[in-house]
C-alpha positions in Angstrom: 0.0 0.0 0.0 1.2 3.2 -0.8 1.8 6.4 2.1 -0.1 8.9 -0.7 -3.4 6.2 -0.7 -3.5 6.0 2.6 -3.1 9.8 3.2 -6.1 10.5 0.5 -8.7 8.0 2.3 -7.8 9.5 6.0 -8.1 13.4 4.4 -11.5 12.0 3.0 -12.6 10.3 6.0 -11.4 13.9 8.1 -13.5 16.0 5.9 -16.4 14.2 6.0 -19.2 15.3 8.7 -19.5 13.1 11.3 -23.2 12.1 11.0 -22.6 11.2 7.7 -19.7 9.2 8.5 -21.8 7.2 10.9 -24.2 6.7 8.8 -22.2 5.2 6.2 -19.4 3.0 8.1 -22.0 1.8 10.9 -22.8 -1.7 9.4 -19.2 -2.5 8.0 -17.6 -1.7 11.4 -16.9 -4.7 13.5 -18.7 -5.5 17.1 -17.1 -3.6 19.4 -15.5 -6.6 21.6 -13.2 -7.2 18.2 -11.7 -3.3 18.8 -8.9 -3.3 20.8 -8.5 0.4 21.6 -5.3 1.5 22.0 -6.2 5.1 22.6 -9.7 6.1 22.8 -10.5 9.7 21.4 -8.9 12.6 23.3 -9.0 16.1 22.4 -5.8 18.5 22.3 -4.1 21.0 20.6 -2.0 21.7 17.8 0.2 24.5 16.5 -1.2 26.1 13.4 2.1 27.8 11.3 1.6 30.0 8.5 4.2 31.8 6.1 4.7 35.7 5.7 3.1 36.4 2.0 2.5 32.4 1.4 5.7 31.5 0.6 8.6 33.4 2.9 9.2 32.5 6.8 7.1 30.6 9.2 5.5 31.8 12.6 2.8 30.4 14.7 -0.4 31.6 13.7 -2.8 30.2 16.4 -3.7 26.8 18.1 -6.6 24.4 17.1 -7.9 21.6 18.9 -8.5 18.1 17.3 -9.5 15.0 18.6 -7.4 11.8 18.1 -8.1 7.9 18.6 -6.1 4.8 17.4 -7.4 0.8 17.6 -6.4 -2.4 16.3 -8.8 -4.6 14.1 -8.0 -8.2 12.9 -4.0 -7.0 14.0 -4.4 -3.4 11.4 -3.7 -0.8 12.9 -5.9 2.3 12.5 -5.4 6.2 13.3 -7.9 9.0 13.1 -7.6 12.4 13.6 -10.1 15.1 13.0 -10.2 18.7 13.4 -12.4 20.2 16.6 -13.4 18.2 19.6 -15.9 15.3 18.1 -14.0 12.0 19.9 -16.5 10.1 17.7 -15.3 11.2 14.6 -11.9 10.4 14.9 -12.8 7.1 16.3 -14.6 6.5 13.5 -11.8 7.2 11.0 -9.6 4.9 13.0 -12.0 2.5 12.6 -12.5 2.8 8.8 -8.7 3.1 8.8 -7.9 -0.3 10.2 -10.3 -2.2 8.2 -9.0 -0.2 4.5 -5.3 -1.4 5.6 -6.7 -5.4 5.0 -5.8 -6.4 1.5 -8.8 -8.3 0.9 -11.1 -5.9 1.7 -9.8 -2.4 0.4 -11.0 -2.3 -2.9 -14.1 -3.2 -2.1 -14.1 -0.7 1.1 -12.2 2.3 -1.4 -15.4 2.0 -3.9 -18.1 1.8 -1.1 -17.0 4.2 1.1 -14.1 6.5 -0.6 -14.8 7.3 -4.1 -18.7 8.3 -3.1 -17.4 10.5 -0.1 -14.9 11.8 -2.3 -17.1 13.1 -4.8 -19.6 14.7 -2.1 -16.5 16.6 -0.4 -16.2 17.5 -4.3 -19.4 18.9 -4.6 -19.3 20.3 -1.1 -16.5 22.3 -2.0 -18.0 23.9 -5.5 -21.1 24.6 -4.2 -19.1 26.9 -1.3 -17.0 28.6 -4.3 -20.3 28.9 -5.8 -21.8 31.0 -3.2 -18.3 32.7 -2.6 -18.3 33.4 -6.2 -22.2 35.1 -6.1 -20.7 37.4 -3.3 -17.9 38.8 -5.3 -17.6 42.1 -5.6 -15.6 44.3 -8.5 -13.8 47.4 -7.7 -12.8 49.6 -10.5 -11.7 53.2 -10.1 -13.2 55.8 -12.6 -10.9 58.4 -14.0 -12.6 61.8 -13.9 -12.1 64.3 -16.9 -10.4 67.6 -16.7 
């Protein structure tokens, strides 16, 4: 399995809204006597860094808090974090992490649960440059005769 693959399914499963989530991994995910938790969720902080104009030097621009959780499934080992304090969330995506790491079962899991949450974080997205797009304003100075 590949780092980048993996990275894609846990950005997916970290932008999608927890309800939705639910919804959608509740009847693949195992009975919970066959999750060994290793840490349950817990909420902390991170450093946020940004760079002067984009590009130049770092600095700390803030802290934001994000909830964490990691279990073992079938001996996979699954990690979830998730912006914000929702310890369900990220124990969901360590959930839906573990079981995407078994062979056997990931391209079935990738086509049932990634490529559809892919393309609704797709649309999600458009539809908010949409309305960021209807709020646009354009500025134009007008040069005044003599």
């Amino acid at each position: 399995m590949e780092t980048s693959t993996r990275q894609d399914w846990l950005s997916v499963l970290a932008h999608t809204p927890p309800p939705r989530l639910r919804r959608l991994l509740g009847p693949q995910l195992p009975p919970a006597p066959q999750v060994e938790w290793l840490r349950r969720a817990e909420t902390g902080l991170v450093m946020l860094q940004g760079r002067a104009g984009g590009g130049g030097t770092r600095f700390n621009l803030g802290e934001a808090s994000v909830s964490r959780a990691s279990c073992r499934i079938n001996g996979r080992l699954g990690h979830g974090w998730a912006l914000g304090s929702n310890g369900e969330h990220a124990e969901l995506i360590a959930q839906a992490d573990a079981l995407l790491q078994d062979p056997a079962r990931r391209d079935g899991l990738l086509a049932q649960w990634i490529t559809p949450l892919r393309a609704e974080r797709a649309a999600r997205r458009e539809q908010a440059a949409l309305e960021a797009a209807a709020s646009k304003v354009e500025f134009f100075t007008l040069v005044r005769g003599e």
